[in-house]
C-alpha positions in Angstrom: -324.8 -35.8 21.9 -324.0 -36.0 18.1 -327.5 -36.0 15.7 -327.0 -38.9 13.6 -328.0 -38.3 9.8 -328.2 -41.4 7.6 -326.7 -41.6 4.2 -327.6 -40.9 1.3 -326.4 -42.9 -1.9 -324.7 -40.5 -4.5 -323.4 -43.3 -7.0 -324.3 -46.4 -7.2 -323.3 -49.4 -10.0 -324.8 -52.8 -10.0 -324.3 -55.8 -12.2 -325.4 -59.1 -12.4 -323.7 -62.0 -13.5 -326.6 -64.3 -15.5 -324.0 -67.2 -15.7 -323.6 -67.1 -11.5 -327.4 -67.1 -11.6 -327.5 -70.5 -14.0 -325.3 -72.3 -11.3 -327.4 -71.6 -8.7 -330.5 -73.2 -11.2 -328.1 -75.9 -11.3 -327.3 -76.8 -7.8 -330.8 -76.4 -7.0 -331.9 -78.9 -10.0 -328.5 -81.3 -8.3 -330.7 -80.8 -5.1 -334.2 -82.0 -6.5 -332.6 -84.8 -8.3 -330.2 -86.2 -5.4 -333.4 -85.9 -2.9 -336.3 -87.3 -5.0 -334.3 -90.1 -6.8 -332.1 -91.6 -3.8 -334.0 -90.9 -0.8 -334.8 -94.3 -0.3 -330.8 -95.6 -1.5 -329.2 -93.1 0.2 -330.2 -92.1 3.9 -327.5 -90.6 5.9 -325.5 -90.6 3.0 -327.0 -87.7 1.4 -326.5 -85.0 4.3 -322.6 -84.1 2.8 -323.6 -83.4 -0.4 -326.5 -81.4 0.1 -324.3 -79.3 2.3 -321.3 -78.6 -0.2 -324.7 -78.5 -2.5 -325.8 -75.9 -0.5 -322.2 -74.1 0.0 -321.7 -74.0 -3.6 -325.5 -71.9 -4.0 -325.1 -69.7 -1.4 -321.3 -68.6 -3.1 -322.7 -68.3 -6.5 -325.9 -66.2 -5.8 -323.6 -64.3 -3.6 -321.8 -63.8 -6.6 -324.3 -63.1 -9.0 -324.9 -59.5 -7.4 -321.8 -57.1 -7.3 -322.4 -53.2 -6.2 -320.2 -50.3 -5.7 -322.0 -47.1 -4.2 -320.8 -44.1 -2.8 -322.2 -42.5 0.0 -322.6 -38.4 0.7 -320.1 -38.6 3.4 -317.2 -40.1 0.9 -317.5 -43.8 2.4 -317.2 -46.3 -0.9 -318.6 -49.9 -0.4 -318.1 -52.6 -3.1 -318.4 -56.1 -3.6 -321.3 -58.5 -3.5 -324.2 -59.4 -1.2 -322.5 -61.4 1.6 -318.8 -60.0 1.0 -318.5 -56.8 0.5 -315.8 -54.2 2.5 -317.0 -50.4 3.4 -314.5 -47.9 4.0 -314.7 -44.4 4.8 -312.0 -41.7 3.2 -309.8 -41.7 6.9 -309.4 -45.4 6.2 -308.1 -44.2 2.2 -304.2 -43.9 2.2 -304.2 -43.8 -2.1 -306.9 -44.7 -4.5 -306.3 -45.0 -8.3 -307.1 -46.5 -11.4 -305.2 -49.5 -12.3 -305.0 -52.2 -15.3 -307.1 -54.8 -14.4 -306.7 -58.4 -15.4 -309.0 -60.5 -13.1 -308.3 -63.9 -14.7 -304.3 -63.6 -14.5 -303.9 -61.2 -11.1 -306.2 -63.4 -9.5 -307.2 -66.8 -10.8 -310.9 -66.2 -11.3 -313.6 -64.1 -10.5 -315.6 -63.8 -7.6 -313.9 -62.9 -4.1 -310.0 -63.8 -4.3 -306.6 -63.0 -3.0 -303.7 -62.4 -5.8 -300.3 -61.1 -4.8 -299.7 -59.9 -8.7 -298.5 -56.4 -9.4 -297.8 -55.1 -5.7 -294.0 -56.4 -5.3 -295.5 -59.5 -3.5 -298.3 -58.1 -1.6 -301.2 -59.8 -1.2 -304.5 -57.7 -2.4 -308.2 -58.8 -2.1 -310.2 -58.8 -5.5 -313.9 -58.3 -5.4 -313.4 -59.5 -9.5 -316.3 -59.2 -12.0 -316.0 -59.4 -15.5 -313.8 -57.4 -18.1 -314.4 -53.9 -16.3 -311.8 -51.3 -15.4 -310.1 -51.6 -12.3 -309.5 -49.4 -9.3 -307.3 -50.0 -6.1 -307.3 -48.9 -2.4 -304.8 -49.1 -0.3 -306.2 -48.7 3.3 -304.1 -47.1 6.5 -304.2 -50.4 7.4 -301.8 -51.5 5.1 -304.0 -54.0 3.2 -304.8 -53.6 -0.9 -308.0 -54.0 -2.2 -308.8 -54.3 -6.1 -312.5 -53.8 -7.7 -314.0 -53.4 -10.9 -316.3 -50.8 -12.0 -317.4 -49.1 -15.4 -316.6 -45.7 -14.5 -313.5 -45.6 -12.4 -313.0 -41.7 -13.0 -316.3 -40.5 -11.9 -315.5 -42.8 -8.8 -312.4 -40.8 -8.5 -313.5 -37.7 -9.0 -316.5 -38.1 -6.2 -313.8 -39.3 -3.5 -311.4 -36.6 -3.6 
């Protein structure tokens, strides 16, 4: 029987996005209001927006906190709090650094699919703001795209 030894962190890079964080002080101020000045208007009415209320705060504080670490056994995890992706270096078929334009390869930021730059291939985004951009292509055939603010020491640490 294999001993199992946990891992230990050997890069990590967090960010916050504050203007994710004001949305989720906005939906929950939408809440308040929609609660305490139509409860006695709206009854029944109410339950569908509080729960694409509700929808719309869990995305955006989900959002607001974006990771990449790197563990001492080579496995790389990024994205945020609810989606993220963890791969370990047999799941790695090329890693590199790549131009990154989140707003035109993918529409937005936040968790997307774009098919930009890969002759047509779709590629999952885990997009934050004007970083530097690195891409994985796993042996399963899929692309994933992240941004980080050191994408050579991320490099250098996986091979």
């Amino acid at each position: 029987m294999e001993k199992y030894y946990p891992q230990t962190v050997i890069y990590e890079e967090k960010k916050t996005t504050y203007w994710a964080l004001m949305f989720v002080l906005f939906f929950i101020c939408m809440i308040f209001f929609l609660v305490y000045f139509t409860r006695h208007y709206m009854g029944y009415f109410l339950l569908l927006p509080l729960i694409g209320i509700s929808f719309g705060l869990f995305a955006t504080y989900n959002i607001a906190f974006y990771s990449v670490k790197i563990f001492d056994d080579k496995t790389i995890q990024f994205g945020f709090l609810a989606w993220n992706k963890k791969l370990q270096l047999s799941e790695i078929s090329s890693i590199e650094e790549i131009p990154y334009h989140p707003i035109l390869e993918f529409g937005g930021l936040g968790w997307r699919i774009g098919r930009r730059r890969k002759n047509g291939k779709w590629r999952i985004g885990y997009v934050v703001w004007l970083q530097k951009g690195i891409e994985i292509e796993a042996t399963n055939g899929k692309y994933y795209v992240f941004g980080t603010d050191n994408p050579e020491e991320i490099l250098s640490l996986l091979k």
